[in-house]
PQR file with spaces between the fields and no chain letter, atoms N, CA, C, O and H, PARSE charges and radii, in Angstrom:
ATOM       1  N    UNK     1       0.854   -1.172    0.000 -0.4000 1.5000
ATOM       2  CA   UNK     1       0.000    0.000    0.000 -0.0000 2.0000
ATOM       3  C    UNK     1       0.900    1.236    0.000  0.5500 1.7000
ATOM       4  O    UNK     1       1.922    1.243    0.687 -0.5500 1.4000
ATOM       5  N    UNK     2       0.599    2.127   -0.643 -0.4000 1.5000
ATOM       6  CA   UNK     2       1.548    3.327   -1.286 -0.0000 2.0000
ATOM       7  C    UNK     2       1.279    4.531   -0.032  0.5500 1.7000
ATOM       8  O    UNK     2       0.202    4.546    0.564 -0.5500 1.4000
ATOM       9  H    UNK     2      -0.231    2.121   -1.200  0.4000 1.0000
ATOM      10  N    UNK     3       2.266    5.423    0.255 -0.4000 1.5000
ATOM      11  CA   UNK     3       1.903    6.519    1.476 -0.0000 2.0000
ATOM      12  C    UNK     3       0.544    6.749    1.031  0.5500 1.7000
ATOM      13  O    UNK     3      -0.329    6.364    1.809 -0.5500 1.4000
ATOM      14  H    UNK     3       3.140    5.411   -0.229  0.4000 1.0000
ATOM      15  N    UNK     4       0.049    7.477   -0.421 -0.4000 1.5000
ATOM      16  CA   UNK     4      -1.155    7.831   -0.298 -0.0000 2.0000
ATOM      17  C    UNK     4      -2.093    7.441   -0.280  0.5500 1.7000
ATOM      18  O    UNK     4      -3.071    8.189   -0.278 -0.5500 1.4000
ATOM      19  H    UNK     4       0.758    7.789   -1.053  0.4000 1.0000
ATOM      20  N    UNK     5      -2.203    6.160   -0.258 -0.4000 1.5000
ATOM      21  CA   UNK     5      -3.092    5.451   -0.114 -0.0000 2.0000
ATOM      22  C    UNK     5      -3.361    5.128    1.343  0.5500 1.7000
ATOM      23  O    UNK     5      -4.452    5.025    1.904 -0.5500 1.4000
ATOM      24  H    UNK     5      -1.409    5.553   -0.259  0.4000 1.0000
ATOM      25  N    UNK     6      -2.652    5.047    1.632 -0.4000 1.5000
ATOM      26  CA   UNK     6      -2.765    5.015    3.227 -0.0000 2.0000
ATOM      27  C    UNK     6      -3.370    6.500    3.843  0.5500 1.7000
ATOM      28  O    UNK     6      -4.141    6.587    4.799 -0.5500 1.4000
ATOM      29  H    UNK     6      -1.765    5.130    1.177  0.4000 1.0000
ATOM      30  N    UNK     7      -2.861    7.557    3.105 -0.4000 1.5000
ATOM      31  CA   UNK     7      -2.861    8.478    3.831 -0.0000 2.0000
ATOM      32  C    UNK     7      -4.903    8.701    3.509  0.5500 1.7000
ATOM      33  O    UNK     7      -5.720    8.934    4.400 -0.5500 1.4000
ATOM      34  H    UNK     7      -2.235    7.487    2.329  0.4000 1.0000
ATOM      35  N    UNK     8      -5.122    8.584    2.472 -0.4000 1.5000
ATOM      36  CA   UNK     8      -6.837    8.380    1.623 -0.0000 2.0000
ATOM      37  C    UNK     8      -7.280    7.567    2.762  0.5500 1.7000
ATOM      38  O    UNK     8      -8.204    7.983    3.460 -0.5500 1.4000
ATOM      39  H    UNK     8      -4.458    8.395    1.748  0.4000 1.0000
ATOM      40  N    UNK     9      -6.743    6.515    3.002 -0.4000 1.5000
ATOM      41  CA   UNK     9      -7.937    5.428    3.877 -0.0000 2.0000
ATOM      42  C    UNK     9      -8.201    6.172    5.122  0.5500 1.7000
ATOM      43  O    UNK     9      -9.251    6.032    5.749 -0.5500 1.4000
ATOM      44  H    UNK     9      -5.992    6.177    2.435  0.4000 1.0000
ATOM      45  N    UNK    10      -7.234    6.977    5.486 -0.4000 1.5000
ATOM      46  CA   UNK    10      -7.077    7.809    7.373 -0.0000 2.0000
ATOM      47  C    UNK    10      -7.800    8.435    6.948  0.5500 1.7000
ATOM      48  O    UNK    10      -8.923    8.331    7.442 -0.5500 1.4000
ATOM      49  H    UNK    10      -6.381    7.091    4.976  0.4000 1.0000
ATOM      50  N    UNK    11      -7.655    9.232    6.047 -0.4000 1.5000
ATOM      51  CA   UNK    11      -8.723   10.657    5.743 -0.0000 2.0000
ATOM      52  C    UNK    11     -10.049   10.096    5.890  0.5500 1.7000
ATOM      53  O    UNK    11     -10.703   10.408    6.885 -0.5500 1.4000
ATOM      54  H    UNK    11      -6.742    9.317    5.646  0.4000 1.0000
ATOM      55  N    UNK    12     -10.589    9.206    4.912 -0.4000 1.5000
ATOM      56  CA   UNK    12     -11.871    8.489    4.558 -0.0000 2.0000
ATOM      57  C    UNK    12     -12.396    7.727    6.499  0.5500 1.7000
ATOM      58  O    UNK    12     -13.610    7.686    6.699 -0.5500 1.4000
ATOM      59  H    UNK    12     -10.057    8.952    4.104  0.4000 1.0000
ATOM      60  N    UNK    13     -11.752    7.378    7.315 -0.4000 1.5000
ATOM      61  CA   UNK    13     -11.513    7.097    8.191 -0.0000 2.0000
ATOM      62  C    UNK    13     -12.018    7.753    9.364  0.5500 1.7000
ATOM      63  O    UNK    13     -12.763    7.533   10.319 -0.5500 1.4000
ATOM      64  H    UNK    13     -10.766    7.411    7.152  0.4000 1.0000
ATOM      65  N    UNK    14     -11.056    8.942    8.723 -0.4000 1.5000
ATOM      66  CA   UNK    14     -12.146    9.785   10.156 -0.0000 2.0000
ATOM      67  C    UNK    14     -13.325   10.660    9.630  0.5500 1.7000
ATOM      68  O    UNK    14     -14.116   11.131   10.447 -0.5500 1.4000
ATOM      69  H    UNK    14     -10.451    9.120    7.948  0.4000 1.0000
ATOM      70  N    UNK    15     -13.441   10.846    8.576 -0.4000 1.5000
ATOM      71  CA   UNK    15     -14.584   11.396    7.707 -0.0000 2.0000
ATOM      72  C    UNK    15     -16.268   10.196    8.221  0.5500 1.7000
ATOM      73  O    UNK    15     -17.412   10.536    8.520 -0.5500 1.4000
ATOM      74  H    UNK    15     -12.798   10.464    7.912  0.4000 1.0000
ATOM      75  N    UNK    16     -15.638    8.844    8.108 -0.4000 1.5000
ATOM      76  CA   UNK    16     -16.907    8.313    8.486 -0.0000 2.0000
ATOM      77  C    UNK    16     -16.812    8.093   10.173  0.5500 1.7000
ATOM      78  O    UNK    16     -17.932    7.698   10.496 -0.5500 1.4000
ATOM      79  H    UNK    16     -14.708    8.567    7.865  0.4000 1.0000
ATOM      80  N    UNK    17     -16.118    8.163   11.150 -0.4000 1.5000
ATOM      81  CA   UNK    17     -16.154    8.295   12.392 -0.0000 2.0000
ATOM      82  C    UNK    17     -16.507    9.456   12.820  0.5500 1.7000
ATOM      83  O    UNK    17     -16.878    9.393   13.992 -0.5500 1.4000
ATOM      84  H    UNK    17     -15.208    8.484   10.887  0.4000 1.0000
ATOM      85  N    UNK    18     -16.559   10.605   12.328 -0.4000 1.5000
ATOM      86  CA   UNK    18     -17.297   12.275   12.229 -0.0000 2.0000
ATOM      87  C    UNK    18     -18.614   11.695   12.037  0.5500 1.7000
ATOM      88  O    UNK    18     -19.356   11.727   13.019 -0.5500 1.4000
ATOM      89  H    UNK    18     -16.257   10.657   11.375  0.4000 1.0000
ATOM      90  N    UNK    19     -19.195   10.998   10.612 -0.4000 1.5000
ATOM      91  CA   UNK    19     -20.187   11.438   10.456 -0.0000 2.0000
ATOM      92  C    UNK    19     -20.699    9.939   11.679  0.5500 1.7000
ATOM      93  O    UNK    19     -21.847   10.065   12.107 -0.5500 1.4000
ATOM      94  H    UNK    19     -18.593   10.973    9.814  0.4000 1.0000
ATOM      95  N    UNK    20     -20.200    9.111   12.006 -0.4000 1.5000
ATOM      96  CA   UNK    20     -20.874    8.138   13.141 -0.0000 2.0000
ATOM      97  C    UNK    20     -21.224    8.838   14.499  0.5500 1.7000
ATOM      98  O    UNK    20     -22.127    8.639   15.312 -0.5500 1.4000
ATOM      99  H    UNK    20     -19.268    9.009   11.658  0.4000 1.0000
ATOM     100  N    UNK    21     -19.937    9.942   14.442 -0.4000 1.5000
ATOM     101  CA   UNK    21     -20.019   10.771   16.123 -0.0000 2.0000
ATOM     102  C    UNK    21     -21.758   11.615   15.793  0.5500 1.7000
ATOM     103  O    UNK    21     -22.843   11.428   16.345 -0.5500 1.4000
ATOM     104  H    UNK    21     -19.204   10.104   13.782  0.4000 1.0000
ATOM     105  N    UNK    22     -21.483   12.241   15.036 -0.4000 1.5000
ATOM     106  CA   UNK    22     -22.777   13.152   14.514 -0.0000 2.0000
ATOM     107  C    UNK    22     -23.998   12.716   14.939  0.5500 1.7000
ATOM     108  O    UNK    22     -24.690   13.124   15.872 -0.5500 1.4000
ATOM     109  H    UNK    22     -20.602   12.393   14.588  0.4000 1.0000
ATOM     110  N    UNK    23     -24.252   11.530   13.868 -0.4000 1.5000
ATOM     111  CA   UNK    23     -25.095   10.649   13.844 -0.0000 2.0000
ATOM     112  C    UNK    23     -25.637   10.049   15.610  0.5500 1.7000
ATOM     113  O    UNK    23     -26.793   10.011   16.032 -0.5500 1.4000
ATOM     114  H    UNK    23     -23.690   11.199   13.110  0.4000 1.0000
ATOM     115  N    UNK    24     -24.814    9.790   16.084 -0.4000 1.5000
ATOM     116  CA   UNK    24     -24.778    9.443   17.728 -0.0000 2.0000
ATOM     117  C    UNK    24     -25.335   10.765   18.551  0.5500 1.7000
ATOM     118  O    UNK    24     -26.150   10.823   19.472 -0.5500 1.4000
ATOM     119  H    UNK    24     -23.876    9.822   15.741  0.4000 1.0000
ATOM     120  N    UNK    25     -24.671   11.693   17.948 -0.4000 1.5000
ATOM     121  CA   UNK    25     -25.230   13.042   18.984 -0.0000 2.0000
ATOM     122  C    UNK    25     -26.540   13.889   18.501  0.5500 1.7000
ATOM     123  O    UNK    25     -26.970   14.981   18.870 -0.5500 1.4000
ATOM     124  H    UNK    25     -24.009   11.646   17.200  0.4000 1.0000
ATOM     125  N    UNK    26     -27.011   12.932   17.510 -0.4000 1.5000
ATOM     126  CA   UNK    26     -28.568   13.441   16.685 -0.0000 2.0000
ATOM     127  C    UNK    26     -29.649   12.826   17.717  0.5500 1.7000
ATOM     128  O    UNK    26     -30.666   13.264   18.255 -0.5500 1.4000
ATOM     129  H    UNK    26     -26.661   12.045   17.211  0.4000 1.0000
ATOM     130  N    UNK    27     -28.907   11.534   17.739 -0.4000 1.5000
ATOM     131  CA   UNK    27     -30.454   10.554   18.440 -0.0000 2.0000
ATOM     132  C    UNK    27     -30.087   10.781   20.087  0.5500 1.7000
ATOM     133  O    UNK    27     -30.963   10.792   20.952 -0.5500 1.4000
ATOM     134  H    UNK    27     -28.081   11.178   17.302  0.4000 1.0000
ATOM     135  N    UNK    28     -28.651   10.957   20.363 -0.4000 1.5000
ATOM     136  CA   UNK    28     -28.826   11.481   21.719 -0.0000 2.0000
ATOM     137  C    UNK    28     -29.839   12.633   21.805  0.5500 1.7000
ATOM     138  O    UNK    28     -30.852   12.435   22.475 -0.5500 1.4000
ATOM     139  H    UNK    28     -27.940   10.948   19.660  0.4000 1.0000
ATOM     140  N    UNK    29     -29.695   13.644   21.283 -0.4000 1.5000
ATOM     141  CA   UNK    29     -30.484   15.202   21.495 -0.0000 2.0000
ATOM     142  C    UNK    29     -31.646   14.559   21.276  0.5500 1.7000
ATOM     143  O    UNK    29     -32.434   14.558   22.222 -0.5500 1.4000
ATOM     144  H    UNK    29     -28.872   13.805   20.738  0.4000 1.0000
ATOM     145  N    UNK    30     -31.967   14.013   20.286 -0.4000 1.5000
ATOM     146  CA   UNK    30     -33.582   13.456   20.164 -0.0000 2.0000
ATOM     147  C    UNK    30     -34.316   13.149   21.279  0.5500 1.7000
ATOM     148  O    UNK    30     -35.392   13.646   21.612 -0.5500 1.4000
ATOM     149  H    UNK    30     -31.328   14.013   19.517  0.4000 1.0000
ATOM     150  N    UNK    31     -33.467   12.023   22.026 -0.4000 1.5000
ATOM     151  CA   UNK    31     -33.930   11.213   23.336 -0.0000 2.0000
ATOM     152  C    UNK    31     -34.015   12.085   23.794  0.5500 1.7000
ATOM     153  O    UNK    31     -35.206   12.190   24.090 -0.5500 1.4000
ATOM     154  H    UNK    31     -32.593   11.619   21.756  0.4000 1.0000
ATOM     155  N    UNK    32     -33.370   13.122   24.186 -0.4000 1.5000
ATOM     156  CA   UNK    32     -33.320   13.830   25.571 -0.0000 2.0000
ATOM     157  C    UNK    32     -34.068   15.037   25.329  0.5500 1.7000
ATOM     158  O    UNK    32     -34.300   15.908   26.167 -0.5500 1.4000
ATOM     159  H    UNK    32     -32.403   13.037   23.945  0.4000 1.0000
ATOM     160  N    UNK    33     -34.518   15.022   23.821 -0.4000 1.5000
ATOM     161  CA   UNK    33     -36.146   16.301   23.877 -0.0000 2.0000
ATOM     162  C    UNK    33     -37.326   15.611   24.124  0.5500 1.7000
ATOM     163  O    UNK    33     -38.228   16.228   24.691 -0.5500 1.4000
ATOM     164  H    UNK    33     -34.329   14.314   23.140  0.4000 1.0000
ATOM     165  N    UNK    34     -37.519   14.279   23.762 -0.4000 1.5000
ATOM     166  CA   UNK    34     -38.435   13.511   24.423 -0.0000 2.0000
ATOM     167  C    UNK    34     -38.446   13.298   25.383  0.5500 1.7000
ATOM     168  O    UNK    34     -39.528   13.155   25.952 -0.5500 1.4000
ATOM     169  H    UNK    34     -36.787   13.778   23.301  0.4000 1.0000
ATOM     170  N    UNK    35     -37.198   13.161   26.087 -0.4000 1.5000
ATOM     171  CA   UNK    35     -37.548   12.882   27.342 -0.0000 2.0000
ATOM     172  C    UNK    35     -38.182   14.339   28.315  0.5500 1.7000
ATOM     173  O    UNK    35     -38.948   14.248   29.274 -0.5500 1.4000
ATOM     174  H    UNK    35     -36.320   13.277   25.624  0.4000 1.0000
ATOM     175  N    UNK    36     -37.732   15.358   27.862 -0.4000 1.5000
ATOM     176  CA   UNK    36     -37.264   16.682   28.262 -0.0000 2.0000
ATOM     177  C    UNK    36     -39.067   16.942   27.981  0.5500 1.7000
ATOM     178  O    UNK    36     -39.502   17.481   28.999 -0.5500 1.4000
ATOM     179  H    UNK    36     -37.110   15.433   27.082  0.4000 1.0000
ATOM     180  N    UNK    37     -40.432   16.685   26.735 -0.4000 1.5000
ATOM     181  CA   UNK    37     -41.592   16.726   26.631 -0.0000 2.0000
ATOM     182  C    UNK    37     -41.937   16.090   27.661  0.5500 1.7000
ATOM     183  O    UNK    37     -42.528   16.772   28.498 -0.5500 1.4000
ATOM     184  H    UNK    37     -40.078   16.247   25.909  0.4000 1.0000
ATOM     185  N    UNK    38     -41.686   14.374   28.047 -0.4000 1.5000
ATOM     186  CA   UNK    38     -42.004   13.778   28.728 -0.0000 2.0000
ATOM     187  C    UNK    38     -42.210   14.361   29.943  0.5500 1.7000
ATOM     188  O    UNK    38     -43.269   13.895   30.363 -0.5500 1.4000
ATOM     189  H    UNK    38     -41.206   13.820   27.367  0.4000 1.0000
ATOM     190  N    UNK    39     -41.708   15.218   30.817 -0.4000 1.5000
ATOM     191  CA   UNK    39     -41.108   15.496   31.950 -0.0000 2.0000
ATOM     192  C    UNK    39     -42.663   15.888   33.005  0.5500 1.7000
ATOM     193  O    UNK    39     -42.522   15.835   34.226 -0.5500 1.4000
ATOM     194  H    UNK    39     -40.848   15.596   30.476  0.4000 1.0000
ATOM     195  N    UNK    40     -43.935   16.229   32.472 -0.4000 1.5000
ATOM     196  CA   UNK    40     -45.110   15.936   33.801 -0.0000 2.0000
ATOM     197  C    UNK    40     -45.324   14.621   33.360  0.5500 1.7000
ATOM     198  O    UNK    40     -46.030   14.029   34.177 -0.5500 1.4000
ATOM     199  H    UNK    40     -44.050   16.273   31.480  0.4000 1.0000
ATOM     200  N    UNK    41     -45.040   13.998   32.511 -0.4000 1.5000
ATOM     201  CA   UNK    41     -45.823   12.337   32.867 -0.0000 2.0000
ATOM     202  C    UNK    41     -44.742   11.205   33.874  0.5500 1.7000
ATOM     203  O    UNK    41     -44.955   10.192   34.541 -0.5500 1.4000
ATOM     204  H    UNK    41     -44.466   14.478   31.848  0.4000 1.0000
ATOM     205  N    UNK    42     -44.014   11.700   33.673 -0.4000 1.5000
ATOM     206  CA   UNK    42     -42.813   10.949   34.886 -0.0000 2.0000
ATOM     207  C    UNK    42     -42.089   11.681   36.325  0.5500 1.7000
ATOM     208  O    UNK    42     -42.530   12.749   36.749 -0.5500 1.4000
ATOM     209  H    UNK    42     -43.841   12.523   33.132  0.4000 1.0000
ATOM     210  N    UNK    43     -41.349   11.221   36.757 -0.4000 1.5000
ATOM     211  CA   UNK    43     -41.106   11.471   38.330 -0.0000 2.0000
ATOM     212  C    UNK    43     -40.223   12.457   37.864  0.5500 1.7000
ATOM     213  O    UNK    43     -39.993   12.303   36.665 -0.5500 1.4000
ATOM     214  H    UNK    43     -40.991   10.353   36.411  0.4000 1.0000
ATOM     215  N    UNK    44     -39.537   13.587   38.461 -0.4000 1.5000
ATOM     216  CA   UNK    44     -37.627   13.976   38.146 -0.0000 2.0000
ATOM     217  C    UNK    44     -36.928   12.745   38.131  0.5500 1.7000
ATOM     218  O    UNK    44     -36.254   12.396   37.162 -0.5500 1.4000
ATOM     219  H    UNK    44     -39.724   13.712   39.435  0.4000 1.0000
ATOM     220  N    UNK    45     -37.057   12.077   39.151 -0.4000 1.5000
ATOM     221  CA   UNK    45     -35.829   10.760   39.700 -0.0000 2.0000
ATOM     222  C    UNK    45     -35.672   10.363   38.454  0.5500 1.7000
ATOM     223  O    UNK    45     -34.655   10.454   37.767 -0.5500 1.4000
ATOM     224  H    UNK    45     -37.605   12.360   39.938  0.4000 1.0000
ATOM     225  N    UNK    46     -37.110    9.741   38.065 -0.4000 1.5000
ATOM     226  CA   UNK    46     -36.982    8.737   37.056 -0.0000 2.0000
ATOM     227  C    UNK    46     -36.575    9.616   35.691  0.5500 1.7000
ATOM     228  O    UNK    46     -35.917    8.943   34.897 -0.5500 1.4000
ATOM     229  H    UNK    46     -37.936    9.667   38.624  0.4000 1.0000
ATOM     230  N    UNK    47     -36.858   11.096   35.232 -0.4000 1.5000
ATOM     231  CA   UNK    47     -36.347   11.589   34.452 -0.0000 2.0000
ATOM     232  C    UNK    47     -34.887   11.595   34.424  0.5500 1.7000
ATOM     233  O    UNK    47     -34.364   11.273   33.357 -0.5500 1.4000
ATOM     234  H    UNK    47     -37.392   11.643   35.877  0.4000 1.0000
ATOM     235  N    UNK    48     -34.005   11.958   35.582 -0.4000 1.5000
ATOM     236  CA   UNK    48     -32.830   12.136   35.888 -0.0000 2.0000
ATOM     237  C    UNK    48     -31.783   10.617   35.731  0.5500 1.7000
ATOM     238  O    UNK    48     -30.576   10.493   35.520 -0.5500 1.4000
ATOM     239  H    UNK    48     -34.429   12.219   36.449  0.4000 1.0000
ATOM     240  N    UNK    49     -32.808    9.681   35.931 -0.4000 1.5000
ATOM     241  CA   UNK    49     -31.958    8.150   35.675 -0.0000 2.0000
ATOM     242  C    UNK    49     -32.001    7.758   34.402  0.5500 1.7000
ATOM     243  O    UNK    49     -30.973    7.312   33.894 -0.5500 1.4000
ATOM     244  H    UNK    49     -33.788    9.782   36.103  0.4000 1.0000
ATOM     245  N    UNK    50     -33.615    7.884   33.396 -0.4000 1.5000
ATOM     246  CA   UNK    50     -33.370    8.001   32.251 -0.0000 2.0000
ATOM     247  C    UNK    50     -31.927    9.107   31.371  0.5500 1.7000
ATOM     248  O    UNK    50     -31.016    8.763   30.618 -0.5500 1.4000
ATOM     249  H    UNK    50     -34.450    8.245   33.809  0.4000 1.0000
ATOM     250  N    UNK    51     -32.259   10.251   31.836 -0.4000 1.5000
ATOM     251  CA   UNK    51     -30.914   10.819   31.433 -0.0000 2.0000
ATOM     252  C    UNK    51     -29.248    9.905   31.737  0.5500 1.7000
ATOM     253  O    UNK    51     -28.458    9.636   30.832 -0.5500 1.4000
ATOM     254  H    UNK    51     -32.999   10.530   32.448  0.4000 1.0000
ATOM     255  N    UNK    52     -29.128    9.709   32.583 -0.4000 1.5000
ATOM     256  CA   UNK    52     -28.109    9.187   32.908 -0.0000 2.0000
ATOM     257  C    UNK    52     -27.756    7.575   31.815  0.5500 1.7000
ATOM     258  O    UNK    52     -26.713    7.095   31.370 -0.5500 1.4000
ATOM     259  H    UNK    52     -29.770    9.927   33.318  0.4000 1.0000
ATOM     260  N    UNK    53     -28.800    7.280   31.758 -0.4000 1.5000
ATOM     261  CA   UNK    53     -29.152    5.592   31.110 -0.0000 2.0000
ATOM     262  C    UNK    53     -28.848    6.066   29.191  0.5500 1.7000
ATOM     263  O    UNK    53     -28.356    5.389   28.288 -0.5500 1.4000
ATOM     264  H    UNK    53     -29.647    7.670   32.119  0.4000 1.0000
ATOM     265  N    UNK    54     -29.395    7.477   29.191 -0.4000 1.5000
ATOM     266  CA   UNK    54     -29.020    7.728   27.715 -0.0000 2.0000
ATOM     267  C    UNK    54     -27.535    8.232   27.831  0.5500 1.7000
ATOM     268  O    UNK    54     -26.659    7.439   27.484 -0.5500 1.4000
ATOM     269  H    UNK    54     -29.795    8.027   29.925  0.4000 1.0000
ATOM     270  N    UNK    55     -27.118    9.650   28.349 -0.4000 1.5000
ATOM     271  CA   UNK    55     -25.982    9.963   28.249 -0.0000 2.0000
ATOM     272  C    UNK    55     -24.908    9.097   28.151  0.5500 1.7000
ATOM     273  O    UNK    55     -24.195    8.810   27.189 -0.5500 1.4000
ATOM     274  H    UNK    55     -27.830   10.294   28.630  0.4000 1.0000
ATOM     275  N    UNK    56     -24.905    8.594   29.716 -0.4000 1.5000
ATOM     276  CA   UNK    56     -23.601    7.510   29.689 -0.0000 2.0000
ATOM     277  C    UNK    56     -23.384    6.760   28.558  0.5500 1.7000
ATOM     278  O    UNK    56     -22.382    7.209   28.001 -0.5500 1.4000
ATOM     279  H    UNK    56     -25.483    8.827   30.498  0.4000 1.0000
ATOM     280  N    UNK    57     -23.971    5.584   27.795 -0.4000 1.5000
ATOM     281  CA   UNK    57     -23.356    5.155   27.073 -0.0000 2.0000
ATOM     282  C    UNK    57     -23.083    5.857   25.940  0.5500 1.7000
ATOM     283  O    UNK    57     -22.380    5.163   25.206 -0.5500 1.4000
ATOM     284  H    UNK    57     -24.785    5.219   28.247  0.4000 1.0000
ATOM     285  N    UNK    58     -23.357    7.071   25.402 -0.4000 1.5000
ATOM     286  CA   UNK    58     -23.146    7.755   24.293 -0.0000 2.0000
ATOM     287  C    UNK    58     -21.944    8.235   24.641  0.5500 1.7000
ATOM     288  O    UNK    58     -20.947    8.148   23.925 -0.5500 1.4000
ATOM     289  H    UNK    58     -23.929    7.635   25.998  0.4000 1.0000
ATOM     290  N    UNK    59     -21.980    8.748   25.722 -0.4000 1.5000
ATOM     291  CA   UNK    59     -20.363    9.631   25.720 -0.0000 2.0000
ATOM     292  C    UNK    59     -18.876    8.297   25.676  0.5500 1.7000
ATOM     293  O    UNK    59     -17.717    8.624   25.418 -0.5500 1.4000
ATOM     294  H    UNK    59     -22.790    8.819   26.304  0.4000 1.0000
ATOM     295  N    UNK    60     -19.268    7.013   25.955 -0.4000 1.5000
ATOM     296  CA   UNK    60     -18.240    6.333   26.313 -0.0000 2.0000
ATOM     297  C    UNK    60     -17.644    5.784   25.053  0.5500 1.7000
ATOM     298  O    UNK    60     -16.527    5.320   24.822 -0.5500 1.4000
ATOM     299  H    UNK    60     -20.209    6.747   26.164  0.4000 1.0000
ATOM     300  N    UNK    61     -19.317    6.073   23.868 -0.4000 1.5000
ATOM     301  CA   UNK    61     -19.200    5.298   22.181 -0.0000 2.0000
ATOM     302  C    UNK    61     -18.326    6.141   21.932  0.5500 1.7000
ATOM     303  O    UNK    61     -17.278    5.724   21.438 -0.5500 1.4000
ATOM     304  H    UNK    61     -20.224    6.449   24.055  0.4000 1.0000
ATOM     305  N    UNK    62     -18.489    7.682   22.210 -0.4000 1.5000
ATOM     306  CA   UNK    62     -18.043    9.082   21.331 -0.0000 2.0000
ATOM     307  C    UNK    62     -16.529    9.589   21.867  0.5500 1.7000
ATOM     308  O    UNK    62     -15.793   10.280   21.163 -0.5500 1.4000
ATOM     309  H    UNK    62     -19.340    8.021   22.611  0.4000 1.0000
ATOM     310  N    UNK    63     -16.179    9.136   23.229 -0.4000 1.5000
ATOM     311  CA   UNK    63     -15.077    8.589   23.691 -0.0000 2.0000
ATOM     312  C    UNK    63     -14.111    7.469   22.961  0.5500 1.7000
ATOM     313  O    UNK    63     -12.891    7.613   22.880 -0.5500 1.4000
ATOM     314  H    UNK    63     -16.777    8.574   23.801  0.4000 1.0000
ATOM     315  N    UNK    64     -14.558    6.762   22.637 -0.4000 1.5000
ATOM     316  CA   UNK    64     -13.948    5.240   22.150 -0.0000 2.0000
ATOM     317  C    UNK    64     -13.763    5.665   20.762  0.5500 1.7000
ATOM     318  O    UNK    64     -12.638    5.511   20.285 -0.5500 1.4000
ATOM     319  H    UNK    64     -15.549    6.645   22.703  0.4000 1.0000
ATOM     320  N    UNK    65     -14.561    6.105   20.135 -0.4000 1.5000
ATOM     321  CA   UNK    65     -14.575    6.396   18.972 -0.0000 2.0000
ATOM     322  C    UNK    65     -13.270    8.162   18.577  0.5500 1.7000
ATOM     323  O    UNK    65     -12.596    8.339   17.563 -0.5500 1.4000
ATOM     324  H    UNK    65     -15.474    6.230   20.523  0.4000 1.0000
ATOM     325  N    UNK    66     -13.353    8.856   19.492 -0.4000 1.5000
ATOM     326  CA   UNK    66     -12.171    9.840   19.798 -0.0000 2.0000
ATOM     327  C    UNK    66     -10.638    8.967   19.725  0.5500 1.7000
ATOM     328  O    UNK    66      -9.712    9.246   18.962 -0.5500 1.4000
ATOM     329  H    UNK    66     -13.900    8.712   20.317  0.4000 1.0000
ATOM     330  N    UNK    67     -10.657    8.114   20.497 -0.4000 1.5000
ATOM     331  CA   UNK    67      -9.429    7.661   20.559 -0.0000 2.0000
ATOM     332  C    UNK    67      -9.105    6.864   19.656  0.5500 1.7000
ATOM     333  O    UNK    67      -7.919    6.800   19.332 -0.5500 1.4000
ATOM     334  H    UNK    67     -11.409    7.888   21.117  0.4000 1.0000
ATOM     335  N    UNK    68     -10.101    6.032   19.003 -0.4000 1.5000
ATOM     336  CA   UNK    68      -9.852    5.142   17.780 -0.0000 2.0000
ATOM     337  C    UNK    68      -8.932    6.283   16.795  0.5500 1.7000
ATOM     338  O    UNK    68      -7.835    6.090   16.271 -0.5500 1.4000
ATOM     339  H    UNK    68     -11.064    6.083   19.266  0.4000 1.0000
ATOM     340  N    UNK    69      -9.741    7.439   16.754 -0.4000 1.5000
ATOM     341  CA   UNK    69      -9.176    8.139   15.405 -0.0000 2.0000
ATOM     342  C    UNK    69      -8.190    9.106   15.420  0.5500 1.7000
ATOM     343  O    UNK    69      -7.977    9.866   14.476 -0.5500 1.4000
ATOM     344  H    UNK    69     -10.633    7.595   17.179  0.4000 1.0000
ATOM     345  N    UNK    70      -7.154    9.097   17.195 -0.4000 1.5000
ATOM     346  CA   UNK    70      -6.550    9.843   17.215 -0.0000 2.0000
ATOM     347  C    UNK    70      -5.346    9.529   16.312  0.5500 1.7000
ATOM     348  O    UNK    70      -4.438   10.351   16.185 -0.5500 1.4000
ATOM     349  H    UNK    70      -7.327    8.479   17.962  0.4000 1.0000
């Protein structure tokens, strides 16, 4: 495999790990305006654990996915 070719696959690389991070922080915001409508049909607690139940694993994908492409 030739430098530039290599150097094309990194580029192409983090171009689709951008648009995966994106994509991840679309349906996060989504959840959390639904949940955020939701908010007289449920408890705080239970709003506040749902938050937690969405956030956390998004930040740890968007984390993992940071370091993959450093």
């Amino acid at each position: 495999v030739t430098r530039e070719h290599r150097e094309m696959l990194v580029k192409l690389a983090k171009q689709n790990t951008n648009k995966a991070k994106d994509s991840l922080r679309k349906v996060r915001t989504n959840a959390m305006n639904k949940l955020k409508k939701s908010k007289d049909k449920a408890s705080e607690d239970t709003i506040r654990l749902i938050e937690k139940q969405v956030l956390l694993p998004t930040d740890v994908v968007l984390m993992y996915l940071t370091q993959k492409i450093a």
